[in-house]
Structures are given as structure tokens and as C-alpha cells.
C-alpha positions as CSV (number, residue, x, y, z in Angstrom):
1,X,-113.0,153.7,-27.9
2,X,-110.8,150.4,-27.8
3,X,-107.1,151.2,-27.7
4,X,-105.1,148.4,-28.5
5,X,-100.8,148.4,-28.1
6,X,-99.1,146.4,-29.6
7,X,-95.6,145.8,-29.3
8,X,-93.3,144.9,-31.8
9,X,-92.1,141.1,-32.0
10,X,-88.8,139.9,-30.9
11,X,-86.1,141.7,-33.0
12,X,-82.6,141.6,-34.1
13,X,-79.8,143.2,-32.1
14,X,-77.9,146.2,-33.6
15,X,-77.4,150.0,-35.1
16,X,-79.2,152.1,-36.4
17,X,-82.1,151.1,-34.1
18,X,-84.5,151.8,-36.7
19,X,-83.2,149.6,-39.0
20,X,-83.1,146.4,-36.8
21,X,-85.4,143.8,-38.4
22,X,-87.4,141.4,-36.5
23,X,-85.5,137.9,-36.2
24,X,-87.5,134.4,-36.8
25,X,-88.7,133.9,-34.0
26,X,-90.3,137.7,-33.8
27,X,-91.6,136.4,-37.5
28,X,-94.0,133.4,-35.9
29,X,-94.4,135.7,-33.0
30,X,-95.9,138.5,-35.2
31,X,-97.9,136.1,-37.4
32,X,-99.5,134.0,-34.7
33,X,-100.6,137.3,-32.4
34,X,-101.7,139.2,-36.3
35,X,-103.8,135.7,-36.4
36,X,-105.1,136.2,-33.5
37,X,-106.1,139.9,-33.6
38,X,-107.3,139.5,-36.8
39,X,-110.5,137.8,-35.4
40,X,-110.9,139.8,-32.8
41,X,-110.3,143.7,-34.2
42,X,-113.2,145.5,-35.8
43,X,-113.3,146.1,-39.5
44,X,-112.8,149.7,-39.1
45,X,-109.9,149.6,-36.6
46,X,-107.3,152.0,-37.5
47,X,-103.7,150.2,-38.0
48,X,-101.0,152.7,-36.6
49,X,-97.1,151.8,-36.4
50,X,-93.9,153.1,-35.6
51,X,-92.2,153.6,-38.6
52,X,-89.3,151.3,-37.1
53,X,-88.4,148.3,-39.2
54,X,-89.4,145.8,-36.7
55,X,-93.0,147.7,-36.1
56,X,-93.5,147.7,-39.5
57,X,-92.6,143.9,-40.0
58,X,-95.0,143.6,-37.2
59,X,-97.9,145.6,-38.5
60,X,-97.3,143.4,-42.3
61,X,-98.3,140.2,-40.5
62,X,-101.9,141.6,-40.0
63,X,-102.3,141.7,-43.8
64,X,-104.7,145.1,-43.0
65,X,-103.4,148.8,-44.2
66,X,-101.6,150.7,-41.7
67,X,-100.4,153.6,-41.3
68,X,-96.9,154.9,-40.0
69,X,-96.5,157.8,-38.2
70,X,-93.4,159.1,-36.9
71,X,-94.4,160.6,-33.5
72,X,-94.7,156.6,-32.7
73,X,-90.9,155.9,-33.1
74,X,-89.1,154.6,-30.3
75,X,-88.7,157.1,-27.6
76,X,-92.2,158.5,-28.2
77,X,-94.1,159.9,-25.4
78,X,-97.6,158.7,-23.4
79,X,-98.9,161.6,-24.8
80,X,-97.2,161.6,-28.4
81,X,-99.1,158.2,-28.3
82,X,-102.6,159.0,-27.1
83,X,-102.5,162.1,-29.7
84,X,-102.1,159.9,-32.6
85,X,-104.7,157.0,-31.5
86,X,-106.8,160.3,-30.9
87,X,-108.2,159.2,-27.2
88,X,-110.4,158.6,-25.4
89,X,-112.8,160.5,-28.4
90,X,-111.9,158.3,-31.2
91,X,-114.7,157.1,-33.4
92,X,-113.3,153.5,-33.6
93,X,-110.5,150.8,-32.3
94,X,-107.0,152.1,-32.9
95,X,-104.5,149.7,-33.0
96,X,-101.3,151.5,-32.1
97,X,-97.9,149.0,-32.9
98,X,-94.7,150.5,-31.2
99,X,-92.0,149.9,-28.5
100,X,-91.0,149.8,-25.1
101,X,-90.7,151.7,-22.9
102,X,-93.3,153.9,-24.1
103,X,-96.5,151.2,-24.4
104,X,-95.5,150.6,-20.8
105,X,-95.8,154.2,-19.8
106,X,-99.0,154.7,-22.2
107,X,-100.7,151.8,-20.4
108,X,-99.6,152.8,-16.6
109,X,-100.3,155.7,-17.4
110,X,-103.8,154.9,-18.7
111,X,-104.8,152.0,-15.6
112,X,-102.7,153.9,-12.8
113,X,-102.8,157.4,-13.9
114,X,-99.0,157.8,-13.6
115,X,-96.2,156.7,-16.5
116,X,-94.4,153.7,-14.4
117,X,-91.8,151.6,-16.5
118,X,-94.5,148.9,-16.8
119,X,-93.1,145.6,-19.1
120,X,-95.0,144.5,-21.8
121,X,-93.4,141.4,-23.6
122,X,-92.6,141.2,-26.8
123,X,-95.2,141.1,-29.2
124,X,-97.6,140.9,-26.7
125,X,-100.9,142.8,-26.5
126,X,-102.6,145.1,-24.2
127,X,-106.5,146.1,-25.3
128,X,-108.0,148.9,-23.4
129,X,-110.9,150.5,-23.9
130,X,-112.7,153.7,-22.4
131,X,-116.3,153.0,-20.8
132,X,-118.1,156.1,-20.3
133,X,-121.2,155.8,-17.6
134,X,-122.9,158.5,-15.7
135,X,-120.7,160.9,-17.1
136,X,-117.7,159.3,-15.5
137,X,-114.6,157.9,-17.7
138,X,-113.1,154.8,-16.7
139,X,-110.2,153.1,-18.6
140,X,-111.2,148.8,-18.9
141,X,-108.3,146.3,-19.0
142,X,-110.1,144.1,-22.0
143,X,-107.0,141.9,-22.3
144,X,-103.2,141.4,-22.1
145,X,-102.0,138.0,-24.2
146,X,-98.5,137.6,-25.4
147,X,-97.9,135.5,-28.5
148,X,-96.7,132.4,-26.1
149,X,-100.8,132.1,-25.5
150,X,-102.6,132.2,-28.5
């Protein structure tokens, strides 16, 4: 299965945290990495997002449904994370859109096997996918792109 984090554009400063809307630069930033992704994602990825104004702002600019789940609001958990996306067993791509520092932590965790505060930009990406050969699982580092690249 691909696993693909996403994290939410550059947003507004402020209370109540899930409220704060992404500015206008995290507006180009979300369209131009949606643009990218959406040549590259399968057809039958699932769209997952926090239910945070700025994820879901985020998750709009891919013009695909999504759905929001609430165990992906900020402060969720590496494994609050992996539950929802359903890995490694997953049928298809899951596209999970959320915050930091918790896609940090889902990706150390994933590529180091320990959740290490790990920075990832942004509205930057991190695609992952689990290769299974011989019977051993490995995790694969596909690609990390922030929306300064594409």
C-alpha cells in the first residue's frame, strides 16, 4: 500500500487552533502541490483529512472527495494515524492530510522504527509505500517534495 502525508499548507496564526484558516500563500501552496498530486495519485486513493480548517482547505484544492476523520486532528497519534489509513493492509493509496508533529512521528516512526520529532514543511509531501518480498515488510521512501518544487 502507498501511504501518502500530507501536511497542511501554511496557515494563519491564532485561537481556536481548529479554526485557523490557511493564509494566501498556504492557498497557492495547497493548489500547486493538489496539482501536482493529482497526476500522480491513483484513482482509487482514499482522501483522509484532519477535520482542522486548514486540512480541510488543504484537502479542497485536490478537487477529489475526502473524508474527515477526527482521530486525525492535531495532536493525533502515529498509531491514531496508521489505524485510519488502515496500514500496511490497505487495498489502495491513502492519502492522509494532517499536522505536525504527528506526520513527523508517523514517518520516523515508519523509516526509523521510532516516533522522532522529524520536520516536514508546510504543505509538503512524504509518499511511502510498503514492499512486501520473501515474506519480509520493508517501508520505501517513494518521495518527499514541498510545494517550493513542483
Amino acid at each position: 500500500m502507498d501511504l501518502i502525508l500530507w501536511r497542511h499548507a501554511e496557515a494563519e496564526a491564532g485561537e481556536p487552533d481548529l479554526g485557523r484558516r490557511l493564509t494566501a500563500k498556504g492557498l497557492k501552496q495547497a493548489q500547486r502541490m493538489a496539482e501536482w498530486l493529482d497526476g500522480r495519485l491513483p484513482d482509487t486513493t482514499r482522501v483522509l483529512s484532519s477535520p482542522a480548517d486548514r486540512a480541510q482547505q488543504t484537502a479542497l484544492a485536490l478537487k477529489r472527495k475526502f473524508r474527515t476523520v477526527d482521530e486525525l486532528a492535531p495532536g493525533a497519534t502515529t498509531s491514531a494515524v496508521l489505524a485510519a489509513a488502515g496500514w500496511p493492509d490497505a487495498r489502495e493509496s491513502v492519502l492522509v492530510i494532517g499536522h505536525q508533529p504527528t506526520l513527523g512521528e508517523v514517518s520516523s516512526f515508519l523509516l526509523a522504527g521510532d516516533e522522532l520529532p522529524w520536520s516536514i514543511r508546510k504543505g509538503a509531501v512524504w509518499w511511502l509505500s510498503n514492499r512486501v518480498r520473501d515474506g519480509v515488510s520493508t517501508v520505501v521512501l517513494k518521495v518527499v517534495i514541498g510545494p517550493d518544487f513542483v
